[in-house]
VOTORKE-824901 format. One record per residue (C-alpha): residue number from 1; residue in three letters; x negated, y, z negated. Coordinates in steps of 0.05 Angstrom, whole numbers, plus 5000, padded with zeros to 4 digits. Layout:
N
<site NUM; "ALA"; <X; Y; Z>> ...
***
This chain:
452
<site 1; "UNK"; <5000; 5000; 5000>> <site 2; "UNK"; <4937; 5040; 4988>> <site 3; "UNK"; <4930; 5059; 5070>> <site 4; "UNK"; <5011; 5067; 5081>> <site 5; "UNK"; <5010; 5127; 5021>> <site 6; "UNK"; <4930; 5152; 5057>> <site 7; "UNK"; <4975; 5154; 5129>> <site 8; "UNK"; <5027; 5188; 5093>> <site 9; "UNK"; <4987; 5245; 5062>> <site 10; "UNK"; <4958; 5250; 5130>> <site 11; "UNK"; <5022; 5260; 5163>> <site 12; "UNK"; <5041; 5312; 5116>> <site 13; "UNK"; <4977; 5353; 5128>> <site 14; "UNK"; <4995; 5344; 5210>> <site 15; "UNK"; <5062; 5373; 5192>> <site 16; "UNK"; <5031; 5451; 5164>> <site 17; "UNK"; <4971; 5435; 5221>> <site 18; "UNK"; <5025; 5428; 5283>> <site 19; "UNK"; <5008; 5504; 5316>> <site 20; "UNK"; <5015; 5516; 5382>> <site 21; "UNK"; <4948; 5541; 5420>> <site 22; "UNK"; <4955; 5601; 5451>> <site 23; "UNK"; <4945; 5610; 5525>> <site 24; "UNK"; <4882; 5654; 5547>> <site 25; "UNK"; <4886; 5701; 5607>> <site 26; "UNK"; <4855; 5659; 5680>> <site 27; "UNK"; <4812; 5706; 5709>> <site 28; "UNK"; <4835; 5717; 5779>> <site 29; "UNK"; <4805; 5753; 5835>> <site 30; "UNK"; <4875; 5757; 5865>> <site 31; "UNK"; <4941; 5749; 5833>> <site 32; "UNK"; <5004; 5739; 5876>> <site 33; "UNK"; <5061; 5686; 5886>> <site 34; "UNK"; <5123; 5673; 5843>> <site 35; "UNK"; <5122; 5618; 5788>> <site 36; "UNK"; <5198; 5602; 5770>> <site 37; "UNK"; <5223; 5568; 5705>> <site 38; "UNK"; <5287; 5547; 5683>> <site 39; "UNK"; <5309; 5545; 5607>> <site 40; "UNK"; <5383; 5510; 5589>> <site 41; "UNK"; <5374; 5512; 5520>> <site 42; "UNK"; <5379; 5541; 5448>> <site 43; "UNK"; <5314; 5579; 5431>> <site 44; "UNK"; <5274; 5528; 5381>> <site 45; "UNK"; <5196; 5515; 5378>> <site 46; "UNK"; <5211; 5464; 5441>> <site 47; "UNK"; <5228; 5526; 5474>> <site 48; "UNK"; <5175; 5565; 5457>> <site 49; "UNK"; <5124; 5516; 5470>> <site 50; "UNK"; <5154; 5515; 5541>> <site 51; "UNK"; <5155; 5587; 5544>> <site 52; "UNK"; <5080; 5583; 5516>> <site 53; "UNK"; <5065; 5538; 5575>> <site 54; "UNK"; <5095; 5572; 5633>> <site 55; "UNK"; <5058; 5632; 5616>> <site 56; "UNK"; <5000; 5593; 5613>> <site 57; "UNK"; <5010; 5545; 5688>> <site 58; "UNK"; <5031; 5619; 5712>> <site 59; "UNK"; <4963; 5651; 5699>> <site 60; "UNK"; <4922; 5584; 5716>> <site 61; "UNK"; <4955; 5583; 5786>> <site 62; "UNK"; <4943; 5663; 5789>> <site 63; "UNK"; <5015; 5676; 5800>> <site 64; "UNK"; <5033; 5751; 5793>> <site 65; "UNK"; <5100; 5743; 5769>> <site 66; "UNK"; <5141; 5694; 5735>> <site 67; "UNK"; <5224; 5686; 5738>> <site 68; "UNK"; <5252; 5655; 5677>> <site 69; "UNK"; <5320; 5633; 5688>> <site 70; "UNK"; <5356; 5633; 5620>> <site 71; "UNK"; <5417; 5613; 5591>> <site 72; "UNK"; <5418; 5606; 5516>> <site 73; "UNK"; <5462; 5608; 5453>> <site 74; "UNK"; <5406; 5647; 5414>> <site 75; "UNK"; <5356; 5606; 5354>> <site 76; "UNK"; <5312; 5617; 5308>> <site 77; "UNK"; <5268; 5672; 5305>> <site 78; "UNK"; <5201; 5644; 5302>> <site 79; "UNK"; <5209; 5619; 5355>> <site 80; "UNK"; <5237; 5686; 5393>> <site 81; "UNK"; <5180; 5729; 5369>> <site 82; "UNK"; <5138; 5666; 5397>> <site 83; "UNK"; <5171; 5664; 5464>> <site 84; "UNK"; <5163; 5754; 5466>> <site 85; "UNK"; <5094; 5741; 5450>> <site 86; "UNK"; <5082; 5697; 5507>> <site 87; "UNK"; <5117; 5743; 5551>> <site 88; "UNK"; <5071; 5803; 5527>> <site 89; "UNK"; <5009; 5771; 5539>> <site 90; "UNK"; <5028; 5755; 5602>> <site 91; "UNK"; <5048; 5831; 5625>> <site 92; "UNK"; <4996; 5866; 5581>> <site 93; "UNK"; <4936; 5813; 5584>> <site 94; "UNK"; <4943; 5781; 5650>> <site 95; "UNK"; <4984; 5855; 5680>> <site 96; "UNK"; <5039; 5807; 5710>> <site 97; "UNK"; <5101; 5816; 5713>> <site 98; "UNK"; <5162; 5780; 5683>> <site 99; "UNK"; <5232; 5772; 5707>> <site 100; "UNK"; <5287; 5736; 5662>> <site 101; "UNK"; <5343; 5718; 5709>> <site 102; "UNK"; <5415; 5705; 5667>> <site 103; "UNK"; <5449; 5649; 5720>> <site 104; "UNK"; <5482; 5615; 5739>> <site 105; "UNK"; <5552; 5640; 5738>> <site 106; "UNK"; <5581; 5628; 5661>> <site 107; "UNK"; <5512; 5630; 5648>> <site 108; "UNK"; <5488; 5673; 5573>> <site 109; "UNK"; <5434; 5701; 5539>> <site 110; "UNK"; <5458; 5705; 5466>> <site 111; "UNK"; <5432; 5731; 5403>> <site 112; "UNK"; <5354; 5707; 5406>> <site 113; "UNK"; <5352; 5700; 5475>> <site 114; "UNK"; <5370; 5776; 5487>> <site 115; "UNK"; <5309; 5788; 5457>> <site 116; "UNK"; <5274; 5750; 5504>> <site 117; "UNK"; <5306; 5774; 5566>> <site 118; "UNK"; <5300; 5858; 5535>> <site 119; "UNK"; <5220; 5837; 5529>> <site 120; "UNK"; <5219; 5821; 5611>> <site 121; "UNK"; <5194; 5872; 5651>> <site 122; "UNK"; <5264; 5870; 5690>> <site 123; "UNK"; <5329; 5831; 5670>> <site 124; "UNK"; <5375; 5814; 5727>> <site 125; "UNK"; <5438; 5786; 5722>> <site 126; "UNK"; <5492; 5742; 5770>> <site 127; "UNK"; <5567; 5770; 5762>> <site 128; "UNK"; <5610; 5729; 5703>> <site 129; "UNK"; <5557; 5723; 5659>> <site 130; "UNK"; <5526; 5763; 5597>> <site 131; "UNK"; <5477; 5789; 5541>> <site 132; "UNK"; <5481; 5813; 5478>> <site 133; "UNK"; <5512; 5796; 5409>> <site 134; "UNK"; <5451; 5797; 5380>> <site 135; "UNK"; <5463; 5804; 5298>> <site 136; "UNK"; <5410; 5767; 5257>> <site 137; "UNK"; <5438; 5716; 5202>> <site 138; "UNK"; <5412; 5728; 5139>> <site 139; "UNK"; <5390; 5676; 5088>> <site 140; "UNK"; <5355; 5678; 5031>> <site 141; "UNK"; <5380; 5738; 4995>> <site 142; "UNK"; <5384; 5744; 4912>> <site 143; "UNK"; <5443; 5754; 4879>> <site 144; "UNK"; <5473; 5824; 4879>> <site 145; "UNK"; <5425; 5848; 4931>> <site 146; "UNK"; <5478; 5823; 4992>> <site 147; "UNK"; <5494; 5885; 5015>> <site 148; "UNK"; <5420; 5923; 5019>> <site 149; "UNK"; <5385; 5867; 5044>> <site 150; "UNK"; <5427; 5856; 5098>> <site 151; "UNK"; <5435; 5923; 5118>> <site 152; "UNK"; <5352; 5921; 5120>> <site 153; "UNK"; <5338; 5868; 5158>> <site 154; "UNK"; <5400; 5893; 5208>> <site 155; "UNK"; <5359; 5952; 5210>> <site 156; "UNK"; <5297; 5922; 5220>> <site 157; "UNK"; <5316; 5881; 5278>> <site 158; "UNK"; <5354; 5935; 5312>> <site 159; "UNK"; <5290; 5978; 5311>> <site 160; "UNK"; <5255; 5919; 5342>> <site 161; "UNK"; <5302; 5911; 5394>> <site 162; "UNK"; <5296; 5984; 5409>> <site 163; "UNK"; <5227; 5973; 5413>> <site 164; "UNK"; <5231; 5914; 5463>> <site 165; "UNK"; <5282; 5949; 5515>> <site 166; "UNK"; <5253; 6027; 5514>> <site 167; "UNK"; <5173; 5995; 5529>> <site 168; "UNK"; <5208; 5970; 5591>> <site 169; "UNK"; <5247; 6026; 5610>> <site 170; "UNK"; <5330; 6007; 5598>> <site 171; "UNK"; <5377; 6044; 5546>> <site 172; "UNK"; <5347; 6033; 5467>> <site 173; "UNK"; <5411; 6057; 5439>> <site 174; "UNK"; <5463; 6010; 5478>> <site 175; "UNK"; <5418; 5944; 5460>> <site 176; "UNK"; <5412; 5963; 5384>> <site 177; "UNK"; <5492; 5955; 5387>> <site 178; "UNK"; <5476; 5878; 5408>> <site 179; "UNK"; <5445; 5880; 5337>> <site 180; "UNK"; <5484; 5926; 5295>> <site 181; "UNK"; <5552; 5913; 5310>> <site 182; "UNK"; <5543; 5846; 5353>> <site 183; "UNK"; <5567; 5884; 5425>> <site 184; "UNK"; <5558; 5843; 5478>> <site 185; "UNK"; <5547; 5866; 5559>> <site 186; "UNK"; <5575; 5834; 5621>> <site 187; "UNK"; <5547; 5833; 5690>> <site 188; "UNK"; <5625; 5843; 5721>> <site 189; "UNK"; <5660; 5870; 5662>> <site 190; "UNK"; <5734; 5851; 5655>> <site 191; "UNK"; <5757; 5879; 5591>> <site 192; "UNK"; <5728; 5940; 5541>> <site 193; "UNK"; <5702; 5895; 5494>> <site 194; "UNK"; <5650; 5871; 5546>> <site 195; "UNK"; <5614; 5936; 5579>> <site 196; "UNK"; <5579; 5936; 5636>> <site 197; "UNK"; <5507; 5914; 5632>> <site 198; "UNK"; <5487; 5954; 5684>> <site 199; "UNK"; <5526; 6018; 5674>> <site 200; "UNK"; <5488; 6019; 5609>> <site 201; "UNK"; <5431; 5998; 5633>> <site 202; "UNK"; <5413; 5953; 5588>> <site 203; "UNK"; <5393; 5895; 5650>> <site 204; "UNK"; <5359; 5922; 5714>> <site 205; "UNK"; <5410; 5890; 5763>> <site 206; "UNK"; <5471; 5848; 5790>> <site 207; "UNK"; <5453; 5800; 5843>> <site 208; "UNK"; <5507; 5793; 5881>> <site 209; "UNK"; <5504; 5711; 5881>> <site 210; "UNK"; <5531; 5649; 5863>> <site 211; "UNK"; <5466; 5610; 5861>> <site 212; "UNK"; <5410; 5609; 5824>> <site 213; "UNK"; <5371; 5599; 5895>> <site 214; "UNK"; <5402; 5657; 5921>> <site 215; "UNK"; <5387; 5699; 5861>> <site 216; "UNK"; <5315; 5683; 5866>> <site 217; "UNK"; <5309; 5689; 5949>> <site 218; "UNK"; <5343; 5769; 5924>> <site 219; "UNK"; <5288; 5774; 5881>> <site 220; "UNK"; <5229; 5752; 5934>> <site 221; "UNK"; <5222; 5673; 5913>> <site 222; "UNK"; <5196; 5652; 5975>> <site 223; "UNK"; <5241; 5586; 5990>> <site 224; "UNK"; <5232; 5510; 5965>> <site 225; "UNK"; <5184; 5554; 5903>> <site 226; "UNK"; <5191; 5499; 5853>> <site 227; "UNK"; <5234; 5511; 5791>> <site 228; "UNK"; <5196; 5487; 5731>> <site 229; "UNK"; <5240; 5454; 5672>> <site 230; "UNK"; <5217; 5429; 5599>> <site 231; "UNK"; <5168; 5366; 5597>> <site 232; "UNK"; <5171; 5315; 5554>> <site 233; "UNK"; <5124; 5352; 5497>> <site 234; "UNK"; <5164; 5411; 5494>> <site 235; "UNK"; <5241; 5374; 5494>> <site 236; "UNK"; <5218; 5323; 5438>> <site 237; "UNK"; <5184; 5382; 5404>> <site 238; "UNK"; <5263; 5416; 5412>> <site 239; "UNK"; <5284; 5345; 5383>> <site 240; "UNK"; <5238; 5334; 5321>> <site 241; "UNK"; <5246; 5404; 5302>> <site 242; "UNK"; <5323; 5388; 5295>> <site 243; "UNK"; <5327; 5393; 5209>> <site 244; "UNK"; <5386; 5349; 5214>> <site 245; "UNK"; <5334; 5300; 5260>> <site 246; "UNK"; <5280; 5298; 5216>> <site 247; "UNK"; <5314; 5290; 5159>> <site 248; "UNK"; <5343; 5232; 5176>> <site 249; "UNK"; <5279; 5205; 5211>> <site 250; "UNK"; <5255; 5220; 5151>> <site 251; "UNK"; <5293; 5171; 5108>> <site 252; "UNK"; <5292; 5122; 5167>> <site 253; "UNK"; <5223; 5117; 5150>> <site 254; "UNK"; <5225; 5116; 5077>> <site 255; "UNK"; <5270; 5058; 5083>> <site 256; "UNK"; <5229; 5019; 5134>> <site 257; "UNK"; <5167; 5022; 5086>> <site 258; "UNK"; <5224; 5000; 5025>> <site 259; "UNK"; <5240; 4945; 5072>> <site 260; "UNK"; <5178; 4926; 5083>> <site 261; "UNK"; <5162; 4915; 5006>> <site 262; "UNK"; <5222; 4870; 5004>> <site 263; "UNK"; <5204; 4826; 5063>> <site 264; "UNK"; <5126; 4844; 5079>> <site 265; "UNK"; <5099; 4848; 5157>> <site 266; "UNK"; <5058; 4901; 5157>> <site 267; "UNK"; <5101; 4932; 5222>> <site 268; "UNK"; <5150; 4963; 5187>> <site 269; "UNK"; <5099; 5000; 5140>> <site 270; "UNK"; <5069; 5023; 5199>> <site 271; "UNK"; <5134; 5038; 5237>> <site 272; "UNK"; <5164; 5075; 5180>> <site 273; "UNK"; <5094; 5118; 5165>> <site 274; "UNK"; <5094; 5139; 5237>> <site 275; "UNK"; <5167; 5162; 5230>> <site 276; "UNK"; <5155; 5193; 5172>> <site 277; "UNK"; <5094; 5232; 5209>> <site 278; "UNK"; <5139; 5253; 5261>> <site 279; "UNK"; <5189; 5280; 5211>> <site 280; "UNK"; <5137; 5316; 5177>> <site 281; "UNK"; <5108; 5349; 5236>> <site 282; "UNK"; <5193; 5367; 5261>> <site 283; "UNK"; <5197; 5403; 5197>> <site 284; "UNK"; <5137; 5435; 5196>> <site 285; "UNK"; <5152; 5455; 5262>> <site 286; "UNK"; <5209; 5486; 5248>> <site 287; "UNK"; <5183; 5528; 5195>> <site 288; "UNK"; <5212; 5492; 5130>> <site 289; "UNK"; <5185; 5519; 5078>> <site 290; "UNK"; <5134; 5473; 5032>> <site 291; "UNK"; <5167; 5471; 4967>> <site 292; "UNK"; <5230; 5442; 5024>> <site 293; "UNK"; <5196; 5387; 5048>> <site 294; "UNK"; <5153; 5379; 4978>> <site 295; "UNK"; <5226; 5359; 4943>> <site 296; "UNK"; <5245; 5320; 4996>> <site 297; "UNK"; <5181; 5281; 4981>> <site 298; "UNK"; <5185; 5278; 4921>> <site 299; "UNK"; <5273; 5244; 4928>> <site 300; "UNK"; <5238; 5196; 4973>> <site 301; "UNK"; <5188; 5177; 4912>> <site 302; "UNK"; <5247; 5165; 4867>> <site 303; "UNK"; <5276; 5128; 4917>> <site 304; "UNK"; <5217; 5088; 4912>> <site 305; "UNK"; <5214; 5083; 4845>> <site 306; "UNK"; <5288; 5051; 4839>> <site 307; "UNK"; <5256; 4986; 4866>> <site 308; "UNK"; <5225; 4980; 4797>> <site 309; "UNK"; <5272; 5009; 4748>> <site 310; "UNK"; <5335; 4981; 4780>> <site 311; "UNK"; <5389; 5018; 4734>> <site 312; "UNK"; <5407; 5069; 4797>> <site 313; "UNK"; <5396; 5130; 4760>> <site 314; "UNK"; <5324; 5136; 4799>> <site 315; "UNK"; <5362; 5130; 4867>> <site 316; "UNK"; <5423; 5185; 4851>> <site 317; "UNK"; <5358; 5232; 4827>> <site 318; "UNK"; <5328; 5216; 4888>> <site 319; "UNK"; <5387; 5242; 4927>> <site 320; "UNK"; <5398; 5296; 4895>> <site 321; "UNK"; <5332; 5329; 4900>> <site 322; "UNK"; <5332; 5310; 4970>> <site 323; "UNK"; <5395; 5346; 4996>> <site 324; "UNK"; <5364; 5408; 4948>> <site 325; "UNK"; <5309; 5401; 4988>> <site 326; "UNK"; <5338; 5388; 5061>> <site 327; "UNK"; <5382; 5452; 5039>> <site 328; "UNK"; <5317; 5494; 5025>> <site 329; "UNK"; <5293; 5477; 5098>> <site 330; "UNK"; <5348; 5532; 5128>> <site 331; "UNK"; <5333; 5587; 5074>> <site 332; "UNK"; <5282; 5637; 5105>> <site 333; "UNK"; <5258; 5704; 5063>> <site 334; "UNK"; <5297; 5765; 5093>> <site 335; "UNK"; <5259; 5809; 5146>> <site 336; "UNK"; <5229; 5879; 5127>> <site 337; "UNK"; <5224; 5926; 5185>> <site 338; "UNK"; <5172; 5925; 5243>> <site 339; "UNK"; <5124; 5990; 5228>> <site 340; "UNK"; <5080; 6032; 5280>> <site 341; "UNK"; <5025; 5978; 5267>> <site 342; "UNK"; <5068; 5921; 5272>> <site 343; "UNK"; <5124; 5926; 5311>> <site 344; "UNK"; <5157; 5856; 5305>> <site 345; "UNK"; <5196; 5844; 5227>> <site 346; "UNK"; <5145; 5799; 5181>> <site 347; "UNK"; <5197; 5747; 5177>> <site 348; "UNK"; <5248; 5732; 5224>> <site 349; "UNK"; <5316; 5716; 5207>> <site 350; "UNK"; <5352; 5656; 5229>> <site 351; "UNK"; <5399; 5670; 5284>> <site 352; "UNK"; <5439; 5616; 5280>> <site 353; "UNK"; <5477; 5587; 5225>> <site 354; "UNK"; <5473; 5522; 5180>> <site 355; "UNK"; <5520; 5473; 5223>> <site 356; "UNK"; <5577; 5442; 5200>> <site 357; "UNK"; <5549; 5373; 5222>> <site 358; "UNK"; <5498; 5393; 5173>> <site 359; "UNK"; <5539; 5377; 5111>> <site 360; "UNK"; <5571; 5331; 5141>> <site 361; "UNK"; <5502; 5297; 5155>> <site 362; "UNK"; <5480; 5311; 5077>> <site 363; "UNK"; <5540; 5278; 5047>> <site 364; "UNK"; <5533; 5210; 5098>> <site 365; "UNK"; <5451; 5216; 5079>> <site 366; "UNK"; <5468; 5218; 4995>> <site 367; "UNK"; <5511; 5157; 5013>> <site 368; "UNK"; <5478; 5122; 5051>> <site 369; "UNK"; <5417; 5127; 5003>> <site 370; "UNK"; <5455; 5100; 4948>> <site 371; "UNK"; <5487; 5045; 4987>> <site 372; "UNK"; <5419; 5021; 5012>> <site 373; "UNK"; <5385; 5029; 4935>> <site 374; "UNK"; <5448; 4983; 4906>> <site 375; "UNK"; <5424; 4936; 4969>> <site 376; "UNK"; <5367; 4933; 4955>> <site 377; "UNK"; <5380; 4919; 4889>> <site 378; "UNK"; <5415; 4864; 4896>> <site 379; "UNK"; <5371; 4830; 4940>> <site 380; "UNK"; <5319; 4839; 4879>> <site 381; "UNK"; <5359; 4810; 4842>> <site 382; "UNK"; <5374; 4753; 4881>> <site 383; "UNK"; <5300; 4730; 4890>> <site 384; "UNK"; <5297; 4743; 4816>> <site 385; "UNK"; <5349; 4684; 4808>> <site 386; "UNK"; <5324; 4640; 4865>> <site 387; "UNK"; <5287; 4578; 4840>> <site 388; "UNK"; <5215; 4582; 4862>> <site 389; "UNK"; <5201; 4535; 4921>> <site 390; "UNK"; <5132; 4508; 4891>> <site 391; "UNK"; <5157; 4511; 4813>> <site 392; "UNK"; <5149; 4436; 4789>> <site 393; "UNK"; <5194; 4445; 4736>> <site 394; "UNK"; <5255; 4438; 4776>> <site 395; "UNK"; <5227; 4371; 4784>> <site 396; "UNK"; <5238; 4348; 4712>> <site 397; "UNK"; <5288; 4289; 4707>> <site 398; "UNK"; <5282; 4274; 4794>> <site 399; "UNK"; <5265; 4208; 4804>> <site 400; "UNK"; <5209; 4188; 4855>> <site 401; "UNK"; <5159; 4127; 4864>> <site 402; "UNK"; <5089; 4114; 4857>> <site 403; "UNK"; <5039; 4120; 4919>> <site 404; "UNK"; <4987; 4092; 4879>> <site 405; "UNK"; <4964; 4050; 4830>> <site 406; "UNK"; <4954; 4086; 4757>> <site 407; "UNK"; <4922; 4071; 4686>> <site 408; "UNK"; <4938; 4109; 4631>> <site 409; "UNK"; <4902; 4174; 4615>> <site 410; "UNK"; <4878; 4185; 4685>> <site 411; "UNK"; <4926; 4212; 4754>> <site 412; "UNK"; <4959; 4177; 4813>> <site 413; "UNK"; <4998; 4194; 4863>> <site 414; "UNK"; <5073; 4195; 4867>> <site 415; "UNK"; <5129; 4214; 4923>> <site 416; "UNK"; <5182; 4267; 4886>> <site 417; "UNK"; <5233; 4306; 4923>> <site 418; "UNK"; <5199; 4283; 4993>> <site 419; "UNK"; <5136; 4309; 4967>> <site 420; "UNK"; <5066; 4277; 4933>> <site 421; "UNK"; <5047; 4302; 4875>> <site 422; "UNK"; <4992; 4285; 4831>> <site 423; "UNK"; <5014; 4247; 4763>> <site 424; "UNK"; <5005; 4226; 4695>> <site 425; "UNK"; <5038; 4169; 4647>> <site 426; "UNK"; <5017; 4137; 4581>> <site 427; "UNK"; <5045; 4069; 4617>> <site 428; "UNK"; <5009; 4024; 4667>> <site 429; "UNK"; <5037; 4043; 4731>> <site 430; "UNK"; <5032; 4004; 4797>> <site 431; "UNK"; <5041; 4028; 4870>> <site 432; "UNK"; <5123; 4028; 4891>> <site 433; "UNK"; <5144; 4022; 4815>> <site 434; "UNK"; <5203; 4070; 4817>> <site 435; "UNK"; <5185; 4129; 4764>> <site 436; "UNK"; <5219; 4199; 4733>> <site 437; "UNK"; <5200; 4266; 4722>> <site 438; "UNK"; <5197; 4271; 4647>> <site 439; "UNK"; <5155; 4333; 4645>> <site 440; "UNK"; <5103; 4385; 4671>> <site 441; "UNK"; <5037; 4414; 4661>> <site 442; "UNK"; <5010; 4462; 4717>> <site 443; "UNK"; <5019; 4429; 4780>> <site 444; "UNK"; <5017; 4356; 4745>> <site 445; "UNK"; <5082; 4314; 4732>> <site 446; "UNK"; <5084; 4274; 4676>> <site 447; "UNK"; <5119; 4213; 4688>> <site 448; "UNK"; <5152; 4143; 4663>> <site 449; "UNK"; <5170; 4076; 4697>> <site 450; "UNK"; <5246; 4067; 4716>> <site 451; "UNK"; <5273; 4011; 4673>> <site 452; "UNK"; <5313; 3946; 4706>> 
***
């Protein structure tokens, strides 16, 4: 057990180690060409990571602009201020220039994502689809200080949006209303509670199209330009970064390894540790604090710990510091506002809330961890009570018969329950006298002849 807890204090160090490597500027004699990407998704670390290396395949190809075709609920914002960061390297390090592109039709660029899109040198947009609605979600906040806290960070993120869309030109004032009062804008308005994007120039353009190809041949793509999507690294980065995921890979693995006590192979040790490491490096991923994933740790060791003690109280502990801990992972400090030397908030809110699958999730997890401890349990208990397959006491009063020949105070050999076992008798015994178990010392039978 020894190398399963060694892997598992590894895995926790890859979960704080899992950072992203920034991409460095290609030097290019010439720059020119489009490189086009496509994102479908909410904004996570998966996303960023893909934003992280489009910017990067951009500048390595020497492409002088990049269209980023978005549609997006909004996320965290980590991983926004990670996404705007690869954007401003891109337009102030490598002096490209970056297009986000709202399409399809239907298509949106919510909350985080209008972040994203007001950091692009130019935003354009297809008719029937919109931006905006950008109001942070606040966590975090102590008692009594609701109402000031919020109204900071609010404040703070409104100035950073301001920020964002006056550096490249569109109307400050209309995109701090995405933030302060949650306004969203429409490419083809069709009611006063949507505005026109454009008439408050808040985007760059309408393209007058109902394809994404389209929209890009308006914009210069040259035709059959690839359009890049996530890879594998960045969508099971998106995955693992999931809370409600790793979680529950998390206690997947905790209860392979508990398995694997019960009925040892060695794989499921190693399954569960890996699973375990993935978990890890989801949460760390995702920015869950360490005194989160410390308690949820430390539920898992009282889970453990309910194999010995076996009265249940260890496993409801367990549980309950666990869901205090899987709680923890969605609290984030409040923001404080950016400043002339740092212009993005030192903590981003959260711009999505805790889902209701969430709770659901905690109270089938706090269940499930009890029903599989009471398991367990019982299957303890019902070694405990199983008669010991080599025990020779069960032997006593089984009748057998003598292999060999045997004078007292020295050992023969004697078939018992379809087995030989070495013997002892204070009587002369002769080879195929029939004989009983009369007692047992070690692995020895003592024995006496059958009678008539």
């Amino acid at each position: 057990m020894k190398s399963v807890w060694l892997l598992f204090a590894v895995a926790l160090l890859l979960a704080f180690a899992g950072q992203m490597v920034p991409a460095h500027a290609q030097t290019c004699a010439t720059k020119t060409g489009y490189y086009v990407a496509s994102l479908n998704a909410d904004i996570d670390p998966g996303s960023a990571d893909f934003m992280a290396t489009t910017v990067s395949n951009a500048e390595s190809v020497c492409a002088a602009h990049i269209v980023f075709v978005l549609t997006t609920n909004g996320g965290d914002g980590a991983s926004m201020e990670s996404m705007i960061s690869s954007i401003t390297s891109y337009e102030d390090n490598f002096n490209g220039t970056f297009t986000t592109l709202v399409a399809p039709q239907g298509a949106y660029a919510f909350s985080a994502g209008s972040y994203v899109a007001e950091a692009s040198t130019s935003i354009f947009m297809e008719p029937g689809t919109t931006i905006g609605s950008a109001t942070p979600i606040v966590s975090g906040i102590p008692t009594g200080e609701e109402n000031s806290t919020m109204t900071k960070d609010i404040d703070a993120f409104a100035s950073y949006m301001s920020t964002l869309t006056s550096g490249n030109g569109r109307n400050a004032t209309a995109t701090a209303l995405m933030v302060t009062k949650g306004v969203s804008y429409c490419s083809t308005p069709t009611s006063p509670t949507c505005p026109s994007a454009l008439k408050e120039n808040v985007i760059n353009g309408v393209i007058n199209s109902t394809t994404v190809e389209g929209a890009l041949s308006y914009l210069g793509v040259p035709a059959n330009t690839p359009i890049n999507t996530p890879g594998v690294r960045s969508s099971l980065i998106s995955i693992l970064s999931d809370p409600n995921v790793s979680s529950l890979l998390f206690l997947v693995g905790v209860f392979a390894v508990l398995a694997d006590i019960y009925h040892p192979t060695l794989i499921l040790s190693v399954v569960g540790v890996a699973i375990i490491a993935m978990a890890l490096f989801g949460l760390g991923v995702f920015g869950a604090s360490p005194l989160a994933i410390l308690l949820m740790i430390v539920g898992a060791a009282f889970i453990f710990l309910e194999v010995k003690t076996q009265h249940g109280i260890s496993a409801l502990v367990g549980v309950v510091i666990f869901v205090v801990g899987f709680l923890l992972i969605y609290q984030f400090p409040p923001g404080s506002a950016p400043t002339s030397t740092n212009p993005i908030p030192t903590q981003a809110a959260n711009f999505s809330s805790i889902p209701d699958i969430t709770y659901g999730l905690i109270v089938g997890l706090g269940a499930a961890i009890i029903i599989a401890s009471l398991y367990l349990r019982s299957i303890r208990e019902g070694l405990r009570r199983r008669p010991k397959v080599n025990d020779p006491a069960v032997l006593v009063g089984r009748e057998g018969k003598m292999e060999s020949d045997l004078v007292p105070g020295s050992k023969g050999v004697a078939m018992v329950a379809s087995e030989e076992w070495s013997v002892t008798s204070t009587q002369e015994l002769h080879r195929g006298d029939p004989i009983r178990v009369k007692g047992v010392t070690g692995q020895t039978l003592a024995v006496e002849k059958v009678e008539g």
